[in-house]
mmCIF file as gemmi writes it, N, C-alpha and C atoms, coordinates in Angstrom:
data_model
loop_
_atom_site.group_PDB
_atom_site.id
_atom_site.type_symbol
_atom_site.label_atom_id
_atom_site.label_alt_id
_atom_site.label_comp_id
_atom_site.label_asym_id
_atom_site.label_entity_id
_atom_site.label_seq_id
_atom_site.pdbx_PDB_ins_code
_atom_site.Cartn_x
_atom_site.Cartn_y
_atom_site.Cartn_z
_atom_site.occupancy
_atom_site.B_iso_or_equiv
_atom_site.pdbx_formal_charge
_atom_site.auth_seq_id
_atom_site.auth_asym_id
_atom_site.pdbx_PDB_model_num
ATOM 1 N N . UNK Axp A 1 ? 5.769 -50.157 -20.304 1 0 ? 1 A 1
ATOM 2 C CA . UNK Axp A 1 ? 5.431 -49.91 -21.687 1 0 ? 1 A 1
ATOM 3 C C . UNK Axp A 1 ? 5.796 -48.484 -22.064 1 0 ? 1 A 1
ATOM 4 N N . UNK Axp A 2 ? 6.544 -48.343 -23.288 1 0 ? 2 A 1
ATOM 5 C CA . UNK Axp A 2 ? 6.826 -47.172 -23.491 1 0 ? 2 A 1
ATOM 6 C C . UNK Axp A 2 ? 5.813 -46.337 -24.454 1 0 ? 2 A 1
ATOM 7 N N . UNK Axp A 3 ? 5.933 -45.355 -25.168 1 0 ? 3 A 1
ATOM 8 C CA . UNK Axp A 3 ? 4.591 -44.817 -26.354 1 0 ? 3 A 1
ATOM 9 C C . UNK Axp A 3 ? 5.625 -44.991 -27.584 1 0 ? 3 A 1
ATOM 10 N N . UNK Axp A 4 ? 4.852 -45.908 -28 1 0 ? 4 A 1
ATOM 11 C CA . UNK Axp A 4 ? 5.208 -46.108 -30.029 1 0 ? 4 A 1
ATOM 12 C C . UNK Axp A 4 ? 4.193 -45.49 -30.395 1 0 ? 4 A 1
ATOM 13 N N . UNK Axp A 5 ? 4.747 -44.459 -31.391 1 0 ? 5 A 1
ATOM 14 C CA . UNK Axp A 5 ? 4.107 -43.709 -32.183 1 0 ? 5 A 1
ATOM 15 C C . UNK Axp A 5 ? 3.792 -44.336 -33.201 1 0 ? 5 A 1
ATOM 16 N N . UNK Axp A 6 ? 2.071 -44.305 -34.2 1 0 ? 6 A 1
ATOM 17 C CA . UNK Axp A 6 ? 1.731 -45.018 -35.119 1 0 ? 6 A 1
ATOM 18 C C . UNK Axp A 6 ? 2.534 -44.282 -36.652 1 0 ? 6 A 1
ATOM 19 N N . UNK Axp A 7 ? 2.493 -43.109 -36.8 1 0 ? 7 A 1
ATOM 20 C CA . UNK Axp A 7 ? 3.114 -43.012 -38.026 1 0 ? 7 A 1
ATOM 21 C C . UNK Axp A 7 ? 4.019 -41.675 -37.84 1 0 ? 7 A 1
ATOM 22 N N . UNK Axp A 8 ? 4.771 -41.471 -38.541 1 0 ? 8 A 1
ATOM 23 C CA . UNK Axp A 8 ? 6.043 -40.527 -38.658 1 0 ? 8 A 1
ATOM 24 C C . UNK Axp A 8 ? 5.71 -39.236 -38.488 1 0 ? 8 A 1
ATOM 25 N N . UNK Axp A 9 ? 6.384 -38.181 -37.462 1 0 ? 9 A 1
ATOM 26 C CA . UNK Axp A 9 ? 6.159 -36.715 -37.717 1 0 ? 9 A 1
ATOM 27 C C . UNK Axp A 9 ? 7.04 -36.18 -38.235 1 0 ? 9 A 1
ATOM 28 N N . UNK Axp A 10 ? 6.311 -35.485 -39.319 1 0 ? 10 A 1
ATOM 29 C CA . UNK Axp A 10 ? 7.608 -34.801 -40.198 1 0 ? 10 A 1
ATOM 30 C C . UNK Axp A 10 ? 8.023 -33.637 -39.194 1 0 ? 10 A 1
ATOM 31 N N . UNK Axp A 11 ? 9.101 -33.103 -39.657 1 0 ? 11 A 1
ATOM 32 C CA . UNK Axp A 11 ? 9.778 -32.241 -39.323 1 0 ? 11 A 1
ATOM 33 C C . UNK Axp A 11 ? 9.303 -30.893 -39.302 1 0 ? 11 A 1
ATOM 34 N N . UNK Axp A 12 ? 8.553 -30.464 -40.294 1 0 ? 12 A 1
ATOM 35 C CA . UNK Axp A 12 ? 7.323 -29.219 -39.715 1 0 ? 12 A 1
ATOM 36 C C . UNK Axp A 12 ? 6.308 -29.531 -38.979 1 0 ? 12 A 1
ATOM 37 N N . UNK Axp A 13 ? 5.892 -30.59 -38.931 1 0 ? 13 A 1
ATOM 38 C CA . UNK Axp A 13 ? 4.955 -30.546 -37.664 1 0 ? 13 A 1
ATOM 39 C C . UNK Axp A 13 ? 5.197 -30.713 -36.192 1 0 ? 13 A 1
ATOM 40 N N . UNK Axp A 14 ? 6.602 -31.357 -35.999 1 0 ? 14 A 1
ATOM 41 C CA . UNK Axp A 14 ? 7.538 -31.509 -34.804 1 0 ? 14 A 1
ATOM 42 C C . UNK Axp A 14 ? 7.687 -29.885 -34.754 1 0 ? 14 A 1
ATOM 43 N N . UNK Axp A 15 ? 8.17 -29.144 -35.33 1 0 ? 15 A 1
ATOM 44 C CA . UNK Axp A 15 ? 9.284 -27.897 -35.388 1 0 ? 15 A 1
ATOM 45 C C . UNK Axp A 15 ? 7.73 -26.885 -34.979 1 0 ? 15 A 1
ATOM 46 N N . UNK Axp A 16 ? 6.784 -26.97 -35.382 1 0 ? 16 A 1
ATOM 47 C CA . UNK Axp A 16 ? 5.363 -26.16 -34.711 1 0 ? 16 A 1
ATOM 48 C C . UNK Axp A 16 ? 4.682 -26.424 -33.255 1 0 ? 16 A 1
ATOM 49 N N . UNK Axp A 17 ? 5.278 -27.794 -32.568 1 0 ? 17 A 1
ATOM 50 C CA . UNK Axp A 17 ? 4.455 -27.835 -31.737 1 0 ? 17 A 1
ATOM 51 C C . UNK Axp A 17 ? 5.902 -27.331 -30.8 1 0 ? 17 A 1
ATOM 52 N N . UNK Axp A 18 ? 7.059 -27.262 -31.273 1 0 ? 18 A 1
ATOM 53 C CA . UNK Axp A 18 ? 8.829 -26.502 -30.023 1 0 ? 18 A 1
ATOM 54 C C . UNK Axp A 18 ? 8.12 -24.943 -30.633 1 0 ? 18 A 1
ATOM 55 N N . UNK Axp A 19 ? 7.612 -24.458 -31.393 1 0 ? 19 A 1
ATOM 56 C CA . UNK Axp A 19 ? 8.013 -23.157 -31.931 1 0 ? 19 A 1
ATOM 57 C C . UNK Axp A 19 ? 7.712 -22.356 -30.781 1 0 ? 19 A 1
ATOM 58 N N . UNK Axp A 20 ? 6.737 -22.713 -29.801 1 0 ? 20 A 1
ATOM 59 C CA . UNK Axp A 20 ? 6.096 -22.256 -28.532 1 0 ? 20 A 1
ATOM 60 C C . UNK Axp A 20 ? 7.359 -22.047 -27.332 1 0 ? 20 A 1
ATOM 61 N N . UNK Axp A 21 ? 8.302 -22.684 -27.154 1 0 ? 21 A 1
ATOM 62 C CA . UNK Axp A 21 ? 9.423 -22.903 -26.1 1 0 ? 21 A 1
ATOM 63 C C . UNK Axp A 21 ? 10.09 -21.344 -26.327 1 0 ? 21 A 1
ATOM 64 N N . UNK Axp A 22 ? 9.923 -20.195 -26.043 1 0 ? 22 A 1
ATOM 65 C CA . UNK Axp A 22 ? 10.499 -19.541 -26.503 1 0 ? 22 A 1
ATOM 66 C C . UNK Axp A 22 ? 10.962 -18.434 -24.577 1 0 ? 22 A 1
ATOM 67 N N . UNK Axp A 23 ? 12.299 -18.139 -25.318 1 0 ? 23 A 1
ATOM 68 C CA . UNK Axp A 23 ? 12.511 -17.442 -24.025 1 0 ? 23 A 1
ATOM 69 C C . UNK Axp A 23 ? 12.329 -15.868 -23.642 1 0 ? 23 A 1
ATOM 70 N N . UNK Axp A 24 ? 11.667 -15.613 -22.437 1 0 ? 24 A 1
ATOM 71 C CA . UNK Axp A 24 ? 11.003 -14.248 -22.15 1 0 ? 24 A 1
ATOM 72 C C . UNK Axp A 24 ? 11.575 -12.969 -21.474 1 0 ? 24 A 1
ATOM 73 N N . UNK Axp A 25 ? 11.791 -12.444 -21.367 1 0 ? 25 A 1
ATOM 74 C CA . UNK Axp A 25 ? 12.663 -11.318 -20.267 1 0 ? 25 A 1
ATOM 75 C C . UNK Axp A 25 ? 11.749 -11.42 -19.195 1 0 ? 25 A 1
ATOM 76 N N . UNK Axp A 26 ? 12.356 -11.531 -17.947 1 0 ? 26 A 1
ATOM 77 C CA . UNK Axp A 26 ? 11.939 -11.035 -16.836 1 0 ? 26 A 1
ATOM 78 C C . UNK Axp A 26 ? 10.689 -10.11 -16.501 1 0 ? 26 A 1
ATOM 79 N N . UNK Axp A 27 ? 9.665 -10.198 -15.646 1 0 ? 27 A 1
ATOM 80 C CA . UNK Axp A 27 ? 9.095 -9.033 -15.479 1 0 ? 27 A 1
ATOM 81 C C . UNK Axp A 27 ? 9.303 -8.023 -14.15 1 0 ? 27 A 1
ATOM 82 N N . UNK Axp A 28 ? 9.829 -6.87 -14.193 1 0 ? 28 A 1
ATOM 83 C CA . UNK Axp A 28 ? 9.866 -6.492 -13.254 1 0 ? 28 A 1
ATOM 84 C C . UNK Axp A 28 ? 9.083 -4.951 -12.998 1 0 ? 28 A 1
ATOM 85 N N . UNK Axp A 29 ? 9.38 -4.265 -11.854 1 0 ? 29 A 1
ATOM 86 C CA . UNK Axp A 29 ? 7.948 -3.475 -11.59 1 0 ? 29 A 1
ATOM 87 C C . UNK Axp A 29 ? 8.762 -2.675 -10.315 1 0 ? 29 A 1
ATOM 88 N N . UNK Axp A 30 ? 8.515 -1.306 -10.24 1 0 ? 30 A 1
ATOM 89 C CA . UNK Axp A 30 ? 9.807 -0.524 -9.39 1 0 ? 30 A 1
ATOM 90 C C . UNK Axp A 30 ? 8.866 -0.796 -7.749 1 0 ? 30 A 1
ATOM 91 N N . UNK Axp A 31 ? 9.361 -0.861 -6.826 1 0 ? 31 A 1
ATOM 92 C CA . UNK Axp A 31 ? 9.536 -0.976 -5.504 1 0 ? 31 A 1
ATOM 93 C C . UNK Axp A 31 ? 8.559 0.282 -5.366 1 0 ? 31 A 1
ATOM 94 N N . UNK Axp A 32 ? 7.642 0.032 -4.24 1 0 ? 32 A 1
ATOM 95 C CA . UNK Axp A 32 ? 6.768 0.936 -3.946 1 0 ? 32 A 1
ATOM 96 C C . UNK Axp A 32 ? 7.489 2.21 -2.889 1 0 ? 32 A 1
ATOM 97 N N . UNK Axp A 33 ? 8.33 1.655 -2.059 1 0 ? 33 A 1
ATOM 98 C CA . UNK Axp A 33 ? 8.929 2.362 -0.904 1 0 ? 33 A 1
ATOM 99 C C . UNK Axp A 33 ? 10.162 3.015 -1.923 1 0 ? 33 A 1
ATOM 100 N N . UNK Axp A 34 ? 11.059 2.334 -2.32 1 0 ? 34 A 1
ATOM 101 C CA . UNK Axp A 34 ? 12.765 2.808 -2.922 1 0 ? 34 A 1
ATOM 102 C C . UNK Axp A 34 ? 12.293 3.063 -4.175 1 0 ? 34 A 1
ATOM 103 N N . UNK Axp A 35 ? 11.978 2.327 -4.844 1 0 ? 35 A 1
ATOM 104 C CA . UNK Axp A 35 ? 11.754 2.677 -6.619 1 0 ? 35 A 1
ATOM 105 C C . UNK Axp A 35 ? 13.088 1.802 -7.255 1 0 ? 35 A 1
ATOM 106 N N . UNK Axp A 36 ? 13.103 0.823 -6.439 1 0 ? 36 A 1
ATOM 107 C CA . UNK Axp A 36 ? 13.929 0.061 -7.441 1 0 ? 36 A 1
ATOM 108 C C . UNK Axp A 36 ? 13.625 -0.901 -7.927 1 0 ? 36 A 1
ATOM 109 N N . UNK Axp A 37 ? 14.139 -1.568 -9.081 1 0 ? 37 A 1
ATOM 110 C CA . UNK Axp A 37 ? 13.174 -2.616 -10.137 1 0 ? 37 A 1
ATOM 111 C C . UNK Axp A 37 ? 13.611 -4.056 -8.971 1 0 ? 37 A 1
ATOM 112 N N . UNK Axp A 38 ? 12.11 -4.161 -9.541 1 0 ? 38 A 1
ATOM 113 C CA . UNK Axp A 38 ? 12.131 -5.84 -8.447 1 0 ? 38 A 1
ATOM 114 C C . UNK Axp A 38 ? 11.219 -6.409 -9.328 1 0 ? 38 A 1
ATOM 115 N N . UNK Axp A 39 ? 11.231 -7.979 -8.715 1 0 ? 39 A 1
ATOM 116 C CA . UNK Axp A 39 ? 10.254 -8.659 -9.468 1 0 ? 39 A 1
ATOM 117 C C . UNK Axp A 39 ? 9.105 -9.002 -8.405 1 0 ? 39 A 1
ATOM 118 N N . UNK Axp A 40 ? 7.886 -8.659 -9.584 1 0 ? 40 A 1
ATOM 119 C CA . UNK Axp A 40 ? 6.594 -9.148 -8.936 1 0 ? 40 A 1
ATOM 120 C C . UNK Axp A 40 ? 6.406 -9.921 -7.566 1 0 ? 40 A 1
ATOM 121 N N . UNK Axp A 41 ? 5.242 -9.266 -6.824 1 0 ? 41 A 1
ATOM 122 C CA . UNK Axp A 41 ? 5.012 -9.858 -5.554 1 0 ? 41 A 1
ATOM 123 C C . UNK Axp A 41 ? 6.404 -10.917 -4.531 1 0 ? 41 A 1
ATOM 124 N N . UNK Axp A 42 ? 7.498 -10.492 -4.49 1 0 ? 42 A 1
ATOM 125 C CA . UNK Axp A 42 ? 8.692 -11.005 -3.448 1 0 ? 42 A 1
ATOM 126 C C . UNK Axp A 42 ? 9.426 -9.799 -2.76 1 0 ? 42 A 1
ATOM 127 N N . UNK Axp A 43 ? 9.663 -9.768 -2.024 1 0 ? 43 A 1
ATOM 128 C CA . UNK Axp A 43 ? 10.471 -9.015 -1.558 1 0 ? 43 A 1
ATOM 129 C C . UNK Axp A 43 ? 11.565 -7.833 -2.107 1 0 ? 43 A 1
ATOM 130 N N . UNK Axp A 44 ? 11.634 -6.949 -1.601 1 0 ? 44 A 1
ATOM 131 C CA . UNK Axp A 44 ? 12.223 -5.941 -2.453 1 0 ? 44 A 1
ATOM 132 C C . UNK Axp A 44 ? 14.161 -6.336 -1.91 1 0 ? 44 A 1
ATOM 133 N N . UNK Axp A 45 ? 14.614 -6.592 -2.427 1 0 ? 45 A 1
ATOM 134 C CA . UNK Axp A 45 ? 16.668 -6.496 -2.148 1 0 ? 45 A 1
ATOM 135 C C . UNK Axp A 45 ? 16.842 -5.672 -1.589 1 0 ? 45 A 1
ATOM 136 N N . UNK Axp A 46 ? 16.7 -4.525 -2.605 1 0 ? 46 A 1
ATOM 137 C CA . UNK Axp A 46 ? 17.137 -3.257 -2.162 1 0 ? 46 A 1
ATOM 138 C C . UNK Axp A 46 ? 16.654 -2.75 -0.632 1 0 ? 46 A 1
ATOM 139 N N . UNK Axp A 47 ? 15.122 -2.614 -0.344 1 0 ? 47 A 1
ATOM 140 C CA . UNK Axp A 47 ? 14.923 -2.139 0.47 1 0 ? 47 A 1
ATOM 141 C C . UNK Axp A 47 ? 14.332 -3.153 1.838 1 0 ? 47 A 1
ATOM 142 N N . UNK Axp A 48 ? 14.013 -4.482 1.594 1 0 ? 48 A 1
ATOM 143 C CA . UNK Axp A 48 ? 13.866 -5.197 2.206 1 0 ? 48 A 1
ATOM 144 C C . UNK Axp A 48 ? 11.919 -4.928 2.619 1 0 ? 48 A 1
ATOM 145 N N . UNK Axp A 49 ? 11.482 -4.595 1.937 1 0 ? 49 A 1
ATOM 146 C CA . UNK Axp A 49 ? 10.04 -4.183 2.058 1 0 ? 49 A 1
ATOM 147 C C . UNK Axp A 49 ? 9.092 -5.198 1.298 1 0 ? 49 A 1
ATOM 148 N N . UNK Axp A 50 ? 8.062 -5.235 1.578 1 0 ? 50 A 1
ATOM 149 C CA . UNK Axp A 50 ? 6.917 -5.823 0.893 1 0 ? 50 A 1
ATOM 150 C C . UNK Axp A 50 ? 5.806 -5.987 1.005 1 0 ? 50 A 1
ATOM 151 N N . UNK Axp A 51 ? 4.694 -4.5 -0.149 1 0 ? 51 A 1
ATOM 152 C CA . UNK Axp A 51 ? 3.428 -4.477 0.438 1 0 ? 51 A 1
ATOM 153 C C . UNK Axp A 51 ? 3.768 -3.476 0.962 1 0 ? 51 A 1
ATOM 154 N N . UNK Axp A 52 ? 4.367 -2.589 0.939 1 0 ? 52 A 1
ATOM 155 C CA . UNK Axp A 52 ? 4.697 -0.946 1.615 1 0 ? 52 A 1
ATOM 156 C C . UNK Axp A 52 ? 4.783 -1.306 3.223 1 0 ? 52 A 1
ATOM 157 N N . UNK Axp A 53 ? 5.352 -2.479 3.293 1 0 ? 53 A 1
ATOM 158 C CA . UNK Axp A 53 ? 6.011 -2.763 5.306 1 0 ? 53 A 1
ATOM 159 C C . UNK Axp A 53 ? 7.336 -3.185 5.02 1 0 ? 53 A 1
ATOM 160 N N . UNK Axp A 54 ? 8.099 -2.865 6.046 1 0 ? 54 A 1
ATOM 161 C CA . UNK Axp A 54 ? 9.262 -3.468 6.276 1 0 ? 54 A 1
ATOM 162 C C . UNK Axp A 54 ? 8.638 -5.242 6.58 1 0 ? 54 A 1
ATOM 163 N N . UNK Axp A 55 ? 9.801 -5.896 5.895 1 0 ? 55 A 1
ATOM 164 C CA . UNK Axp A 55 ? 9.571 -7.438 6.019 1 0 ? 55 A 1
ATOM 165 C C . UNK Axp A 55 ? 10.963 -7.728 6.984 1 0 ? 55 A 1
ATOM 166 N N . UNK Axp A 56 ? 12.513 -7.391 6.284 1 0 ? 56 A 1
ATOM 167 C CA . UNK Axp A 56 ? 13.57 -7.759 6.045 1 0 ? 56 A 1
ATOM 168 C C . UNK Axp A 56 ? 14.242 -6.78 6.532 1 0 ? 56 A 1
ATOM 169 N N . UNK Axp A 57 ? 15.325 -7.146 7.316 1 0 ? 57 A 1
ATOM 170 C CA . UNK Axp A 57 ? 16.449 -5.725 7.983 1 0 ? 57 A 1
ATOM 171 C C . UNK Axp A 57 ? 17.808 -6.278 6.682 1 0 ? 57 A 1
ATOM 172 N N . UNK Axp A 58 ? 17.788 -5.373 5.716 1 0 ? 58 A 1
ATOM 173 C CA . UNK Axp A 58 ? 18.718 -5.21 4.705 1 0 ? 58 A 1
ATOM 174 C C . UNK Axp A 58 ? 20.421 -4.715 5.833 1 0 ? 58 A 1
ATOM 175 N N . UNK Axp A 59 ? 21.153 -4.722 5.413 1 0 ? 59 A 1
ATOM 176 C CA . UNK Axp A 59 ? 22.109 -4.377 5.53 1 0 ? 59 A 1
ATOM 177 C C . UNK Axp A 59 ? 23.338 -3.416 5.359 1 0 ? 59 A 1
């Protein structure tokens, strides 16, 4: 069974409940050890750290 809708949504009330889908920039936050921008709680690229320890042997 699929969902039939009982009566018609207009087009402003469709277009208010997408108005929410909207796209965000990144958050990022500088590296405690290097100071380079990383994103929240993962591993740092640059320095291979996380949580002020080495995690990762960078290259």
């Amino acid at each position: 069974m699929s969902i039939c809708p009982k009566n018609k949504s207009s087009k402003s009330r469709r277009d208010k409940r997408r108005a929410n889908w909207k796209m965000k920039a990144a958050t990022l936050v500088k590296c405690s050890r290097c100071g380079a921008l990383m994103v929240p709680h993962r591993v740092c690229k640059a320095c291979g750290s996380y949580n002020k320890k080495q995690v990762v042997n960078v290259d």
